[in-house]
ZALO-492958 format. One line per field, with one value per residue (C-alpha): residue in three letters; y negated, x, z. Coordinates in steps of 0.02 Angstrom, whole numbers, plus 50000, padded with zeros to 5 digits. Layout:
% residues N
aa c(ALA	...)
c2 c(Y	...)
c1 c(X	...)
c3 c(Z	...)
***
This chain:
% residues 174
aa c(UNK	UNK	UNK	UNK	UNK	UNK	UNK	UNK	UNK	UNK	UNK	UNK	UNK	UNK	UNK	UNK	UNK	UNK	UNK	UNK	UNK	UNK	UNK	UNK	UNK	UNK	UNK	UNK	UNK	UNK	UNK	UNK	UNK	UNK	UNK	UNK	UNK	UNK	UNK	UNK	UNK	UNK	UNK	UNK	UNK	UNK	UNK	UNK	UNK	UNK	UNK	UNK	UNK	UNK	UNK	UNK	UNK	UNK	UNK	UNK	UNK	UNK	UNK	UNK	UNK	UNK	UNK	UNK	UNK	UNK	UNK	UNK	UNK	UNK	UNK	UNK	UNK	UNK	UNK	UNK	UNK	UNK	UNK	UNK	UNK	UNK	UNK	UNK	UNK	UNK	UNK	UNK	UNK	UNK	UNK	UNK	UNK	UNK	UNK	UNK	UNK	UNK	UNK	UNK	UNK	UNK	UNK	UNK	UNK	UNK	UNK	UNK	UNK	UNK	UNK	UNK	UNK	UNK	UNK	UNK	UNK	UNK	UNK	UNK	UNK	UNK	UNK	UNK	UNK	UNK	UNK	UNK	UNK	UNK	UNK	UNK	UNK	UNK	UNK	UNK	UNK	UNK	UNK	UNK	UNK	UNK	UNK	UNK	UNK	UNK	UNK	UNK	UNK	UNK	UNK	UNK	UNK	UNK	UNK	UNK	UNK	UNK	UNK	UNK	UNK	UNK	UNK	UNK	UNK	UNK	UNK	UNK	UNK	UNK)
c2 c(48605	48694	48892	48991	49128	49310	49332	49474	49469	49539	49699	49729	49760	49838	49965	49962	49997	50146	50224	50246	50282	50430	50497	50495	50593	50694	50734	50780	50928	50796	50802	50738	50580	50567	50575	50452	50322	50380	50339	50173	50130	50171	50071	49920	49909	49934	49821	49678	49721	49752	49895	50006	50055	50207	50293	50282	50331	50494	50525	50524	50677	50620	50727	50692	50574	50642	50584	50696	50765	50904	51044	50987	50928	50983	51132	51053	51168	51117	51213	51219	51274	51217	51044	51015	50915	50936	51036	50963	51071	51004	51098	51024	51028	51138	51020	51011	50839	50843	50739	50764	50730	50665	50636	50432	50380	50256	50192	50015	49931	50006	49884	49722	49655	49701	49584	49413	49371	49444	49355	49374	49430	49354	49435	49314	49293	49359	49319	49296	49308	49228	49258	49084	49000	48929	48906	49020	48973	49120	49096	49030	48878	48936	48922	49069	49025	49173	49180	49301	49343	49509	49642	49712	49566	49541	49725	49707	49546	49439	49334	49167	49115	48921	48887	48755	48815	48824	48966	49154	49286	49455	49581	49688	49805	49954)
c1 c(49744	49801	49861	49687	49707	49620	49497	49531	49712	49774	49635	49720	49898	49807	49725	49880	49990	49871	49872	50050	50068	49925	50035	50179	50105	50015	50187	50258	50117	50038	49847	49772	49831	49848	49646	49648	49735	49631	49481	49539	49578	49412	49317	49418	49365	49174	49174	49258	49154	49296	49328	49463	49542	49459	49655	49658	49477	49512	49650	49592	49474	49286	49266	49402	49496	49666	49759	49779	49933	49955	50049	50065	49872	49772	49767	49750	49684	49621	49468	49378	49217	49047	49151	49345	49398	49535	49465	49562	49525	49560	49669	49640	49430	49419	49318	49324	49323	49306	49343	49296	49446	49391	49532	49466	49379	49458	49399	49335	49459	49586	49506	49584	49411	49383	49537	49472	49616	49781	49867	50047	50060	50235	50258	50224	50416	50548	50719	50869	51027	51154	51340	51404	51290	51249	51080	50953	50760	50627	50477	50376	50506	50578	50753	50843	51045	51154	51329	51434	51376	51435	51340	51373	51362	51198	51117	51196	51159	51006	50932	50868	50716	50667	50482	50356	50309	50495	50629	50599	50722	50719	50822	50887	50968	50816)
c3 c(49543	49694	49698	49697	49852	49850	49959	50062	50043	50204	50211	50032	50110	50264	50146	50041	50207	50280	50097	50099	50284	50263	50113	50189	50340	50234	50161	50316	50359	50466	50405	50574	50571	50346	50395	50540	50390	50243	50361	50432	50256	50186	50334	50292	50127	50170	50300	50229	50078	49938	49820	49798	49631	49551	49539	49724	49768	49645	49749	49919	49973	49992	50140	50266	50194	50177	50025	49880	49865	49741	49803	49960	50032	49881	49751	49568	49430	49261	49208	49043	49089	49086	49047	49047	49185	49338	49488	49670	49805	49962	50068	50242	50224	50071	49978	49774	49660	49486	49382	49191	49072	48888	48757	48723	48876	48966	49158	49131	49242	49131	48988	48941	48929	49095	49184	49225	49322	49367	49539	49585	49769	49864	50042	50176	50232	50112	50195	50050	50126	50008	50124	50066	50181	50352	50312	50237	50193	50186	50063	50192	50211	50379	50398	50446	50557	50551	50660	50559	50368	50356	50294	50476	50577	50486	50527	50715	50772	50795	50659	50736	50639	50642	50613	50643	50818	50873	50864	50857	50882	50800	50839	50706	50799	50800)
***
């Protein structure tokens, strides 16, 4: 049998990548565009028709979008009354989430009963450099030429990439 692929793979790291590019400007007092990611991640998932983890949808504000962040985009405050749960009040919109906290309640996709199937991601192209060597092959079986195998000749110089449609050059310079 062959290596069964998830569907939906590449709007996972999509969503994945927007999640942690919305905290990160959400970190940096940057709530415009946290909510411009937060957004664009939740209309990937809808329209490619796949569901995001309940830890993450808890943590993203229902209103705007912009990621929880406590401290920094949101106000967290447990309360006791009429039910315990944790109150997150939204700093950029002002709206509140609860969510109810019970001592043995679990979330279902925290069940073992609940996995069907766990896959092992591996990035597309994963480059390892091993400085004994001409000749270096990335996961995707594209051979990588280096000049000089310093550290420094490495971060300043050009990596040459050989693939099945013909050389590409990347420069690593910035």
């Amino acid at each position: 049998m062959g290596e069964q692929l998830c569907q939906g793979k590449d709007v996972f790291e999509r969503m994945n990548y927007l999640l942690q590019a919305g905290q990160l400007l959400s970190s940096m007092k940057d709530f415009v565009g946290s909510s411009l990611c937060g957004n664009m991640m939740v209309s990937c998932g809808k329209r490619s028709v796949l569901r995001m983890e309940p830890d993450i949808k808890r943590s993203i504000c229902k209103c705007c979008q912009t990621p929880l962040i406590a401290g920094e985009s949101a106000r967290v405050r447990l309360i006791s009354k009429p039910l315990k749960a944790v109150k997150f009040t939204c700093l950029v919109c002002g709206t509140t989430k609860m969510i109810p906290t019970k001592r043995a309640y679990k979330l279902w996709t925290d069940q073992p009963e609940a996995v069907i199937k766990i896959f092992h991601y591996t990035p597309k192209c994963v480059v390892a450099i091993d400085h004994d060597v001409e000749k270096i092959v990335t996961s995707e079986g594209l051979t990588v030429k280096q000049g000089n195998t310093t550290d420094d000749a490495i971060l300043k110089e050009k990596l040459i990439i050989q693939g099945p449609i013909g050389p590409k050059k990347i420069d690593l310079s910035g």
